[in-house]
N, C-alpha and C positions, 0 to 999 in steps of 0.2 A: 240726627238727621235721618237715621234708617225708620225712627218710630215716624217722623215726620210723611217718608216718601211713603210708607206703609197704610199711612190714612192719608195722602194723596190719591193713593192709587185705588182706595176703596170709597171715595166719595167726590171724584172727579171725571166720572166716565157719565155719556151722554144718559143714562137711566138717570141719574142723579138732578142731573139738569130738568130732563123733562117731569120726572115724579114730584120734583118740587114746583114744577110750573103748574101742574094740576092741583097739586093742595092748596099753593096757595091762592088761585083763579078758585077754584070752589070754596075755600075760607072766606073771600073778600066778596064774593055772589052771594055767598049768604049771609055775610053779616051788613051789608049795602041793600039787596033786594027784600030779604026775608027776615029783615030786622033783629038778626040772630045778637043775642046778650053774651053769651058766652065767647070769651077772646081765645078760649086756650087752642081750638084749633088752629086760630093765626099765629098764635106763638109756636108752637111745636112744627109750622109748616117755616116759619121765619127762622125760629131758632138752626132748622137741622139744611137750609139754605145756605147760612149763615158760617156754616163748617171750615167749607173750602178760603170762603176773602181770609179768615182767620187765620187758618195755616199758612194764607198767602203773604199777608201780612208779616206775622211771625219768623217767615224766614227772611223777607227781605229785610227786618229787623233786625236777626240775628246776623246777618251781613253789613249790619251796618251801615243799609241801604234805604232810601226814604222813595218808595214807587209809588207808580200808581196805584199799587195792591193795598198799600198805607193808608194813602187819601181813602178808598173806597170804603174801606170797614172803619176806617174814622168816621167818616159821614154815616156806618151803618149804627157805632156805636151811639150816637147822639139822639137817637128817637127809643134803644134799648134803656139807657140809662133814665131817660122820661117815662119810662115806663106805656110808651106809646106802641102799641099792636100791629093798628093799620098801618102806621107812619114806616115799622120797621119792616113789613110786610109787602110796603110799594118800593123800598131801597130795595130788598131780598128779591123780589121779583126782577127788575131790572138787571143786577147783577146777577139772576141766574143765566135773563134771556142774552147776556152778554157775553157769559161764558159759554152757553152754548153755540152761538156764534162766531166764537172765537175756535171752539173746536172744531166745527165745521171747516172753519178757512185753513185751518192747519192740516185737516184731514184727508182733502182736497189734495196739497201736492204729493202727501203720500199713496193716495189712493191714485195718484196717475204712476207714480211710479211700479208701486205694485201690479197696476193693470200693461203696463209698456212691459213689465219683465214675465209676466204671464204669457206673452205670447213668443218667449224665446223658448225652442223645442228642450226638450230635456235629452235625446239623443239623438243621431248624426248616421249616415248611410258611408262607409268608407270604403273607395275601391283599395284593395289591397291584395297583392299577390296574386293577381290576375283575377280574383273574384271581390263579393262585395261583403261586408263585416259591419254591424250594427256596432256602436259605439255610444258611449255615455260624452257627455259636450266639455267634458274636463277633459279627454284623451286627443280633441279635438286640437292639430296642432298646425299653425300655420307653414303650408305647400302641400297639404295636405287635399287630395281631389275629393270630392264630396258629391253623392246625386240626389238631388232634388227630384223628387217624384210629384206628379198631379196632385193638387190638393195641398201640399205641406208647406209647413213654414221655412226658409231658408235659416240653415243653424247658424252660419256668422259669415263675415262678410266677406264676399268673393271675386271672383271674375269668371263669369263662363267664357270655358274651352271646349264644349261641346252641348249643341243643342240651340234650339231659341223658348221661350215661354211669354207667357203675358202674366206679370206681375202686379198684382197688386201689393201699392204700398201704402195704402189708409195709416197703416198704424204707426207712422213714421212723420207721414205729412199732411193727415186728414183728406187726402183726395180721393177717393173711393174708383176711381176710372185705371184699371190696367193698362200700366205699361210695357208693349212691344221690349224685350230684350233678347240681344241675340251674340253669338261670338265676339266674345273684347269688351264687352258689355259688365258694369259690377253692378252687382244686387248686395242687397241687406241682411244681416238677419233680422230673423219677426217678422220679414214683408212673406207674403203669399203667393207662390205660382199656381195661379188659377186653371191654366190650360199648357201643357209641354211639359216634357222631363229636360231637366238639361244637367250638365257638371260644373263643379265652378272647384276653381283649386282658392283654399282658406288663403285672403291676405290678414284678416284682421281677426284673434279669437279672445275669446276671454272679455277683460275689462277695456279693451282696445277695440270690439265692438260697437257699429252704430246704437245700437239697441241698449245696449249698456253707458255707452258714452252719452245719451241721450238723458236714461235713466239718471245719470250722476246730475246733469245739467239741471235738470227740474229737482232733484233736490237741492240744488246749491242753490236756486232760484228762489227758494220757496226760504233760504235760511237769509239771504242775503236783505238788508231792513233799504230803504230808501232814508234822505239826511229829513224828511218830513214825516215818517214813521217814526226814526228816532229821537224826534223832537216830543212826543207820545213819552218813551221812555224816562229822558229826563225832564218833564213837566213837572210831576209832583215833586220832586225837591223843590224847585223854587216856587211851587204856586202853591203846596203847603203851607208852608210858615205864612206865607200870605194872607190865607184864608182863616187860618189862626187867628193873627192878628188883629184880619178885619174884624172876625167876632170876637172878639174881644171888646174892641174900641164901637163896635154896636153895643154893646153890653155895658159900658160905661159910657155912654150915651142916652140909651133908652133904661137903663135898668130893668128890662125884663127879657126877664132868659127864656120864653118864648118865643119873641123875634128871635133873640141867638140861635136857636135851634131850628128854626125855617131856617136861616140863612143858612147854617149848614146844611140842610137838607138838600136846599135848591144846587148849591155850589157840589155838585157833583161830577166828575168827570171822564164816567165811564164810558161813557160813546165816543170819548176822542183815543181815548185806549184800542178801542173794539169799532170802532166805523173807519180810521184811516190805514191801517191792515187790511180791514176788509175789502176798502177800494182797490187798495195795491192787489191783494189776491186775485179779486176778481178781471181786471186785467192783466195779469200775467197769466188767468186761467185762458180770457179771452183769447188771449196772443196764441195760448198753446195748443186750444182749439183751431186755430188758421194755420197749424204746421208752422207757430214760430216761436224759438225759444228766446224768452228773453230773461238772461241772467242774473235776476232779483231785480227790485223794489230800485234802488240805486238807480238802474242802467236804464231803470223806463224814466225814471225821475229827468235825466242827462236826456232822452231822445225825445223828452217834449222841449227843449229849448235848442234843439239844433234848428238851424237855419240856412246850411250847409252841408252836401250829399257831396263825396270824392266818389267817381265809378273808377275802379281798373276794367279795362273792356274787355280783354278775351277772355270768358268764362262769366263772366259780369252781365254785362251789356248783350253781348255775343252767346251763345251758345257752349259754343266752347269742341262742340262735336265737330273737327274740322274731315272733312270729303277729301281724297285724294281725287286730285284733280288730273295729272300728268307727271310720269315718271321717267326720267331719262339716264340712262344707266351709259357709264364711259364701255369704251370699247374691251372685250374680253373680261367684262363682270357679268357672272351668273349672278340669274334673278334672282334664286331662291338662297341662295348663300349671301346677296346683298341684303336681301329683308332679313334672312337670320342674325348679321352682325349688327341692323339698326334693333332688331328688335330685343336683344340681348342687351346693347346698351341702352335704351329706355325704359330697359323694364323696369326699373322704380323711379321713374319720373315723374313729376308731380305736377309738370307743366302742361296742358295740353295739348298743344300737339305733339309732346313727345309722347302723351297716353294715344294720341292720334295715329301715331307711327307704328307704336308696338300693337295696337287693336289688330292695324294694318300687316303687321308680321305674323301675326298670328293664323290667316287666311292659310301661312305656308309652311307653317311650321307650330302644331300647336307646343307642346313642352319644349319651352326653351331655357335654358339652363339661365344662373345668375352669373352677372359678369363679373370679373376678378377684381376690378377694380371699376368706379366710377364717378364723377367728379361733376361738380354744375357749374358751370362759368357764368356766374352773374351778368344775366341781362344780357349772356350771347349762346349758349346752348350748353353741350355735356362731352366731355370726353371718357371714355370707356376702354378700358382691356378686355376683349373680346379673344379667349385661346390665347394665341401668341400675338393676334392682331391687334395695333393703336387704332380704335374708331375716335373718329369726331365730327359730330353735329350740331350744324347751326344755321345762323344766316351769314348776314356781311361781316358781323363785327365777330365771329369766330376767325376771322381769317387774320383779323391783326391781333388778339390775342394769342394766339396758335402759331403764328410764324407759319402761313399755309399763302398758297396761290393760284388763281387759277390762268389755265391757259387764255389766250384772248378770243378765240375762239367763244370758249366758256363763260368769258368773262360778258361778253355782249349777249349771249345767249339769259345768262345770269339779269342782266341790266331790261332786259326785254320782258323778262315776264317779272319780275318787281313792279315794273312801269301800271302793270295793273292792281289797280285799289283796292279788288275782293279777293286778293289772292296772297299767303304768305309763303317762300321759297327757301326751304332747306336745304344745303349743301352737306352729303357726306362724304368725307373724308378717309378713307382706311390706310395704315403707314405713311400718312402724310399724303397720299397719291390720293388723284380726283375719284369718286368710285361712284356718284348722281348727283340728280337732284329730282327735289319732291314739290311738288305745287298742291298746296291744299286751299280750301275756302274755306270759309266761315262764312256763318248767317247772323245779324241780330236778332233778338229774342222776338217773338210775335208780340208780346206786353210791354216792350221796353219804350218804346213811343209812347203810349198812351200813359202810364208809367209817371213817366218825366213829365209830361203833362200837368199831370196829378200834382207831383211835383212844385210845380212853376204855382200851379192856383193855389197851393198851399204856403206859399211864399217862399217854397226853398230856391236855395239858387244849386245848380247843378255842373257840376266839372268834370273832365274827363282827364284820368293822369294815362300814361300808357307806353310805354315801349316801343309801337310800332312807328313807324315812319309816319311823319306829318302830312301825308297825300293820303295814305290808309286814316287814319283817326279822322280827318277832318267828312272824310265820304261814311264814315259810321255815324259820326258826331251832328252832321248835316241832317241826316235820316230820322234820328232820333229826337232833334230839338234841343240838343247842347249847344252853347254858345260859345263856354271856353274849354278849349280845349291845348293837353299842354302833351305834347307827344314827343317821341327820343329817349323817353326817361328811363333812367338807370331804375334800382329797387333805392338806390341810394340817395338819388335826386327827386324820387317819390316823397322820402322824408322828409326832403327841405321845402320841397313843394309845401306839402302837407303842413308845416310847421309855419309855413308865413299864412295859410289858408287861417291854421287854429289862433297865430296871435292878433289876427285879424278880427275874426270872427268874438274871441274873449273881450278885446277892444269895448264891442256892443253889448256886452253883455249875452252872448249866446254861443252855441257849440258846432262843432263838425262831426258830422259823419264821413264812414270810410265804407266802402263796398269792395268786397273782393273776394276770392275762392281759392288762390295758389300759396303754397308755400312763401314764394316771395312777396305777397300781401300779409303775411302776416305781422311783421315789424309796423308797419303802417296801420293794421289792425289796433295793434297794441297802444302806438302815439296817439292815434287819434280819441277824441271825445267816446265816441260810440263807435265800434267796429262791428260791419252787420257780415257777417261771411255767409254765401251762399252755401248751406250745408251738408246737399247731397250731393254734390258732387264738388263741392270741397275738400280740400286738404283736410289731415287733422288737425296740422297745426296751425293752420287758418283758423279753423271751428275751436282750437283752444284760447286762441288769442283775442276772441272776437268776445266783443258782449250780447250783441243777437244772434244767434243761429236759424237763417230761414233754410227749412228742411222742406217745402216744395221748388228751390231752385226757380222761385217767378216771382219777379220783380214787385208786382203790384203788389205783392205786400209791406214792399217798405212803406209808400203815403198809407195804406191803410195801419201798420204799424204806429205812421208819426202822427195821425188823426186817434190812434186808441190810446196813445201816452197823452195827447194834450187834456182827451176828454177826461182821464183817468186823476190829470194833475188839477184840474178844475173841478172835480168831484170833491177832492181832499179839502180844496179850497174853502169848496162852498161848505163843508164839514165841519169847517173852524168857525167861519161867519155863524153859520145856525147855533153852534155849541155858544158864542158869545152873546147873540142877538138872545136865545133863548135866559140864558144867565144871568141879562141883563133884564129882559124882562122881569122875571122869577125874581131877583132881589128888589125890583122895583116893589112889587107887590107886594114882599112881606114886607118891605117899610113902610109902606103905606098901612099897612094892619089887615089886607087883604086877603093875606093866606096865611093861615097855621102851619103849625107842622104837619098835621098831616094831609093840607092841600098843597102843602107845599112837596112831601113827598109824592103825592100824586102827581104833581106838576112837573116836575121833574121823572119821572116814571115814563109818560106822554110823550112831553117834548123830549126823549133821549133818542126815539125811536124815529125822528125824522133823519137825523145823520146817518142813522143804518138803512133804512129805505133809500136814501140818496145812493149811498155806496152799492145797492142791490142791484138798484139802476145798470150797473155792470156789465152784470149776470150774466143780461137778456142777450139773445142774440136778436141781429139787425134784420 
């Protein structure tokens, strides 16, 4: 096996490819145009072609394996042992241009990976003991403050506590237009502060980075086959013997082993090896172009037969960046020690408004310590040990998990500003005693209307699952062009939701998608068909769970998404038709006595090159 990879490694790199495309285009020019007599430069261009299917062959052999690599240098062997030049010369040519092609598509996701980790700085600016210390990005340790200077790239992923900048994140999400960030604010590593210095203390470093977590993604993308690429795979086992067969029973038929040798010639099936990968690549190249990751060949396969979009709405749908609206603090609580214990206990909170509240605490207190204990009460908010003090925050339904109450005073007060639709109202809590409340908004997305839209024309049908109260969802869901909408739901009644949506939807023969960004989407993530998590301002374990990751956080790219997987899965399609229409053709002809073998390897040569043109089609941008 090492002599094996030894001369893999020495006549399978693109010079190889291309040097043999030149000799043999100049052998076959001159012995077609300038009536050249002499074959040997066809053979020694055919022969040293001829190297690689051969070892390819040979190993799948030695494994006891019958690939496509079999078939191909089977049909190469059939016009060498004829002792035919040109014949062997229009196969060699084909399977070079195939393999080079094939190198390309695979080169591709390395070459983005490569280029996304290029742009992660190689050392870090660290405040440290009241000055500043240049650092290599392995010593870079998460709580760690870091300054981002004009110009630089941000080393891993943070949150500024001092300063603002205009950010560019192109290299993240393809959007080339700077984004405003300012205090409570997370930035990326790789993305660019164009204008402002700011600080950001390390939450994510290492392989726990965007940039890196990114990187991982597109390779798994790029490894991951679609169940119509691996159908590619195992084709030459069973359409081997097949073809076998059939020449044979030509051959005892016609008795002449020159149709037998067209027939093999034409029955070729490199282009279905090498044009349905390439379509796949080329739309998940597409995808990745538009700032979206889509997690191999599979997961695009699955999102051209959804016919069903679930949104979670805050963060989804919404924004997610909720405004304090009105703060009303009980009597004998100090302001700044009230946002110090909200903010200590949201400081790893993955919901957003609790990233809302701590933004918000941070106006008053930037280094705020981690709290001693902290706990998420599914579907009602967080309880936290703050020092010696019990914090708890939420809305209504903390209050009967918690064994909490408020006065009635409070309690109408409470009831009063609920009663309005743009508005969400948390209660905190400190030793059990009433200690505020917070009224924040949220906004829907500027594209989320249009969006859903898009949507609708494309025949999806669109649902909203959601947590908040049935007067809030149905005034987002009104807005936006949702018609069903299912609100109150636990993370747990999300599932079952979700789970009567998917045996519905399988019923028909088609799939669901799931939209969401939080921690607690991620289970629903996971159940469902396709999980697209909004990815810059997602969880990580959302963006783990998920099979698309949209890294510019904007909606329109989901219909644009389910419009590139359909076109994508309609390419592959039309790949198999051409590959049989043409096959069908080509053995028409040589039964009829029409093509030799070596028009037959021409013809076959020709016609390979329309399923790779089709999948090319891709490439293009719109």
């Amino acid at each position: 096996m090492q002599f094996y990879q030894a001369l893999r490694s020495l006549f399978s790199s693109p010079r190889r490819e291309l040097l043999t495309g030149i000799v043999l285009l100049f052998a076959l020019g001159e012995h077609y145009f300038f009536g050249g007599k002499n074959d040997t430069f066809i053979w020694l261009g055919a022969l040293f072609g001829a190297i690689v299917p051969a070892l390819e062959a040979l190993r799948s052999l030695w494994a006891q394996r019958i690939t496509i690599e079999v078939f191909n240098f089977g049909a190469l062997l059939v016009p060498l042992v004829l002792g035919d030049a040109t014949s062997t010369a229009f196969i060699t040519l084909m399977l070079t241009v195939a393999s080079f092609l094939d190198w390309r598509t695979q080169s591709r996701a390395s070459n983005a990976v490569e280029e996304l980790l290029r742009l992660k700085p190689t050392q870090a600016i660290r405040e440290h003991g009241g000055g500043l210390e240049t650092i290599r990005m392995d010593e870079v340790r998460e709580g760690d403050v870091l300054v981002v200077e004009r110009g630089e790239r941000v080393p891993v992923d943070g949150i500024i506590i001092f300063g603002d900048a205009l950010i560019n994140e192109s290299s993240l999400t393809g959007e080339s237009k700077p984004i405003s960030k300012m205090l409570g604010d997370n930035v990326y590593s790789g993305t660019l502060s164009e204008i402002g210095v700011i600080k950001i203390r390390a939450t994510k470093v290492g392989k726990d980075s965007t940039i890196e977590r990114m990187a991982a993604l597109i390779g798994e993308a790029s490894k991951n086959k679609s169940p119509i690429e691996r159908v590619a795979d195992r084709f030459a086992s069973i359409f081997l013997p097949v073809v076998v067969f059939s020449g044979i029973v030509i051959y005892l038929i016609t008795h002449n082993v020159v149709i037998m040798a067209s027939f093999f010639l034409i029955i070729c099936a490199d282009e279905v090896a090498v044009a349905v990968p390439l379509a796949m690549a080329a739309g998940l190249g597409r995808a990745a172009a538009r700032g979206v990751i889509i997690k191999g060949g599979e997961r695009m396969n699955v999102l051209a037969k959804v016919d069903t979009i679930v949104f979670d709405k805050t963060g989804t749908l919404t924004y997610g960046n909720f405004n304090m609206e009105r703060v009303f603090l009980a009597p004998g609580v100090d302001v700044e020690y009230f946002w110090k214990v909200v903010g200590v206990a949201e400081k790893f909170s993955e919901h957003p408004v609790g990233r809302a509240l701590f933004k918000e605490a941070l106006k008053y207190e930037e280094a705020l310590p981690d709290p001693l204990h902290m706990e998420v009460v599914s579907g009602a908010g967080v309880r936290a040990q703050v020092d010696t003090d019990e914090v708890v925050i939420g809305g209504k339904e903390i209050l009967h998990t918690s064994g909490l109450k408020l006065s009635l005073e409070m309690a109408d007060r409470f009831a009063e500003a609920a009663r309005d639709d743009a508005k969400t109202v948390v209660l905190v809590f400190i030793n059990k005693a009433y200690a505020g409340m917070v009224e924040i908004a949220d906004i829907p997305r500027v594209e989320a209307r249009e969006s859903i839209a898009r949507l609708h024309a494309l025949g999806v049908e669109t649902v909203m699952l959601t947590g908040d109260t049935a007067s809030v969802a149905a005034k987002v869901a009104l807005g936006l062009g949702i018609t069903d909408v299912r609100a109150g739901v636990t993370p747990e009644g999300k599932m079952r939701e979700l789970e009567t949506l998917i045996d519905a939807a399988r019923a028909r023969g088609k799939c669901v998608a799931m939209v969401g960004d939080g921690i607690n989407d991620a289970p629903a993530l996971a159940l469902a068909d396709v999980g697209i998590a909004m990815g810059s301002g997602g969880t990580a374990v959302a963006v783990e769970a998920a099979d698309v990751v949209i890294l510019t956080d904007e909606l329109d790219r989901i219909p644009e998404m389910l419009e590139l997987s359909r076109k994508t899965a309609s390419v592959i399609y039309i790949n198999l038709v051409l590959w049989v229409v043409n096959n069908g053709v080509g053995v028409s002809l040589v039964l009829l006595g029409i093509l030799g073998p070596a028009a037959a390897a021409f013809y076959n040569f020709a016609t390979d090159f329309l399923p790779l043109l089709n999948s090319v089609r891709l490439f293009r941008k719109k």
